[in-house]
C-alpha positions in Angstrom: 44.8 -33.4 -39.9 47.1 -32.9 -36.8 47.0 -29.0 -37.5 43.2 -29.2 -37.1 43.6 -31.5 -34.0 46.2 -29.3 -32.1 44.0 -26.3 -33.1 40.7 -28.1 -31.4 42.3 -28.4 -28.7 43.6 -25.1 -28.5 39.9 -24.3 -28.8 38.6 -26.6 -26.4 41.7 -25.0 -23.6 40.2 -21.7 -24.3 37.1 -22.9 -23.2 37.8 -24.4 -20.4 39.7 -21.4 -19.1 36.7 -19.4 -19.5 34.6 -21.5 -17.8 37.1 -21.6 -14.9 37.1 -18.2 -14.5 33.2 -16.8 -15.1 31.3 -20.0 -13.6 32.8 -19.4 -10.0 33.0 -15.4 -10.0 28.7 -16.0 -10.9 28.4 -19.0 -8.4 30.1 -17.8 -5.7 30.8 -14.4 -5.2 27.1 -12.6 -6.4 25.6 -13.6 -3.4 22.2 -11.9 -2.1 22.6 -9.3 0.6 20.6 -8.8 3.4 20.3 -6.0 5.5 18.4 -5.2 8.7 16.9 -2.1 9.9 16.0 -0.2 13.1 14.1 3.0 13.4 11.8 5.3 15.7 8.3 6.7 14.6 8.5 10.4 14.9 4.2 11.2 14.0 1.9 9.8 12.1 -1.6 11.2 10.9 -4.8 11.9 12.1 -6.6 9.0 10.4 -3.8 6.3 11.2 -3.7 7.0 15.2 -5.6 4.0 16.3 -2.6 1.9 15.0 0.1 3.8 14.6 1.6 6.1 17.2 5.1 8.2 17.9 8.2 6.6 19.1 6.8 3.1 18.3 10.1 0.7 17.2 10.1 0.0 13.6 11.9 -3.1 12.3 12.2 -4.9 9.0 15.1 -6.3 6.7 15.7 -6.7 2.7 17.2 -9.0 0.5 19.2 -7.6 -3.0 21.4 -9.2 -5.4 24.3 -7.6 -5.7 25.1 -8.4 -9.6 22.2 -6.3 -10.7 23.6 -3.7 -12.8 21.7 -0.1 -13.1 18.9 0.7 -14.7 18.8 1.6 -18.3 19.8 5.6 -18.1 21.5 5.5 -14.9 24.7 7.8 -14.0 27.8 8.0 -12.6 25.1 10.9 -10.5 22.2 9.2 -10.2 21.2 5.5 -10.3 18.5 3.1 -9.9 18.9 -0.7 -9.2 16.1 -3.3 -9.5 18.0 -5.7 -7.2 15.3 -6.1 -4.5 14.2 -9.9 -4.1 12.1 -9.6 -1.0 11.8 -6.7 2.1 9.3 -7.0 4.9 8.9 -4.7 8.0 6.7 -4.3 11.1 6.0 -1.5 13.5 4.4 -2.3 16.6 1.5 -4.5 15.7 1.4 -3.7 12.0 3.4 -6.0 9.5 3.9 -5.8 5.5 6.1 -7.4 2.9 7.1 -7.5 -0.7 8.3 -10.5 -2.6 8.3 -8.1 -5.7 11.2 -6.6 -7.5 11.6 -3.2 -6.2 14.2 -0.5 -6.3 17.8 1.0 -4.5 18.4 4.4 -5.9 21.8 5.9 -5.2 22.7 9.7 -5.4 26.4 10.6 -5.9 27.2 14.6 -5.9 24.0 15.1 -7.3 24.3 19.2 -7.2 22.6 21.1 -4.6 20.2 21.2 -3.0 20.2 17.5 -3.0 23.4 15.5 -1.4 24.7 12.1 -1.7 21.8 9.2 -0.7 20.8 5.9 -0.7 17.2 4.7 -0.4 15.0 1.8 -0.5 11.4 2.3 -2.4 8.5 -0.5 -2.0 5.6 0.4 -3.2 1.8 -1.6 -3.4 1.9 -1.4 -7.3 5.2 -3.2 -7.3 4.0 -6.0 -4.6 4.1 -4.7 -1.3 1.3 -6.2 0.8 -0.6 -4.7 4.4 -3.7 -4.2 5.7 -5.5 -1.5 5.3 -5.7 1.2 8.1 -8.7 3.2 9.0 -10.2 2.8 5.7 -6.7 3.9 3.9 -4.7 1.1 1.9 -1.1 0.5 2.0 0.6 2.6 -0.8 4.4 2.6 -0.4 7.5 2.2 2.0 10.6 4.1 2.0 13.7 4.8 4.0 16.3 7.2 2.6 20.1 7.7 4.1 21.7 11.1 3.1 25.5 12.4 3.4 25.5 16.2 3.1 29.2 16.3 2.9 29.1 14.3 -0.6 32.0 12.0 0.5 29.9 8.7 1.1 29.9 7.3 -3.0 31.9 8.0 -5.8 29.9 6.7 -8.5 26.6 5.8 -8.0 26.6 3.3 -10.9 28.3 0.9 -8.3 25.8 -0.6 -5.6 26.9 -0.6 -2.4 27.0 -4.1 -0.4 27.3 -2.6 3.2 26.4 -0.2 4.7 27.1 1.9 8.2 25.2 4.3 9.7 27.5 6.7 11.0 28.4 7.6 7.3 25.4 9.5 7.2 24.0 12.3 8.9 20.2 12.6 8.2 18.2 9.4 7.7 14.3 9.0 7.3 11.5 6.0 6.4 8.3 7.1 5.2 4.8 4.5 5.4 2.6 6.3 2.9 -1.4 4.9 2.7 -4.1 6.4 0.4 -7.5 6.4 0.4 -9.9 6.3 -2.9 -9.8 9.8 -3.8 -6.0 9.6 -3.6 -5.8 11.9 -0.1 -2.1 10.6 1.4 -2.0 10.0 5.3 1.7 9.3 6.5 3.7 7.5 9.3 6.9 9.0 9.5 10.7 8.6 11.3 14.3 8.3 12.1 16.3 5.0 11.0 18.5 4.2 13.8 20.2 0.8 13.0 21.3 -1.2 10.0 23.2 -4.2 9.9 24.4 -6.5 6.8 24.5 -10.1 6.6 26.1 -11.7 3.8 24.4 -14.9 2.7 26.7 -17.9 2.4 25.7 -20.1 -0.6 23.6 -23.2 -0.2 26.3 -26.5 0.3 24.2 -28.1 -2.4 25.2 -25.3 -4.9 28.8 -25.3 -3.8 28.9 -29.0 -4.4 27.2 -28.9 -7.4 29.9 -26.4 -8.8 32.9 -28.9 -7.9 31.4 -31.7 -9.4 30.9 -29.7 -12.6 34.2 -28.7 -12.3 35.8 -31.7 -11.5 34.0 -33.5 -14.7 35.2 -30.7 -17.0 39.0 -31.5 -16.0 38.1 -34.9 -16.4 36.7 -34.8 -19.9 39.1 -32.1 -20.9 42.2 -34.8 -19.5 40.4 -37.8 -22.0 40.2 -35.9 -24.8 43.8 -34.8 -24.5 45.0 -38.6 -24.2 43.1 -39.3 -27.5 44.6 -36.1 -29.2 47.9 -37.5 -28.1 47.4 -41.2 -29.6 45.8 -39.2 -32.9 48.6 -36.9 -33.4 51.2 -40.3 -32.7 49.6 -42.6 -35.4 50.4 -39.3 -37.8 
């Protein structure tokens, strides 16, 4: 009998210490990411000129988690990330947003012609909501960042947290809308400005994760005191 007690409690120690060290890495450290974007409209088509028009000021921000992993068949060359929780942009009077899961895709060395990128893909299937323009319905939003010197990643299986813009040299956003027989009209540009904010967890959560912790080294103290009267009375 005090084998098995000194064993449980070897159990319960092991525990413990794993509790310790996977409850705060989750709790604490895979915070969402947000990052905010600036960018110019270079032209825009025919059909979407009564709302849209060149250099208008394009701003917008999105929110990712950062403890996604890759999608299933993603490589060390290409990857894609479901991590989007929410992204929402406006460019001169016209807003949209997605609440919807939608995807990062990062390009490391891919092989020419392509070079190393990262970009952000919302599209209407996947919950991105607007108004229609001149008869044409919101289809998509994109923005792409690309290195051409293939030194900005070294493995695109690891999503990036930050980002700075002076890493790359070419960067683009794309506004696609489509129309019932599929015809594509575009609003197209330059991004000229990101920014990252890290979001600090909720006090609440932090709180909640002392007092858990705090009642585990309580309970794991009691139950020690008892092993220690059981394996004296032996």
């Amino acid at each position: 009998m005090k084998q098995n007690v000194i064993h449980n409690r070897s159990r319960l120690l092991a525990v413990i210490a794993g509790l310790l060290l996977i409850v705060p890495s989750k709790s604490i450290f895979a915070v969402p990411i947000t990052i905010n974007f600036t960018g110019t409209v270079n032209s825009v088509s025919s059909s979407l000129g009564g709302t849209f028009s060149g250099g208008q000021t394009l701003t917008g921000s999105y929110t990712f988690d950062s403890s996604i992993g890759a999608r299933a068949g993603s490589t060390s060359s290409f990857a894609v990330f479901d991590a989007l929780q929410s992204l929402s942009f406006s460019i001169g009077g016209y807003s949209a947003s997605s609440l919807s899961s939608s995807e990062i895709q990062v390009d490391n060395d891919p092989g020419l012609p392509f070079n190393d990128r990262y970009a952000v893909v919302s599209r209407a299937s996947q919950g991105l909501s607007g108004a229609m323009v001149g008869g044409f319905a919101l289809d998509a939003f994109a923005f792409r960042l690309d290195d051409s010197t293939n030194s900005v990643f070294s493995d695109a299986l690891v999503l990036p947290t930050s980002l700075s813009l002076s890493s790359f040299d070419s960067t683009a956003f794309f506004l696609f809308f489509v129309d019932t027989s599929g015809a594509l009209q575009l609003v197209d540009g330059a991004i000229t400005g990101l920014s990252t904010v890290s979001q600090v967890p909720e006090p609440s959560t932090l709180v909640l994760l002392l007092l858990g912790l705090v009642g585990v080294q309580r309970f794991c103290r009691h139950w020690m005191q008892q092993s220690d009267l059981v394996v004296e009375s032996l």
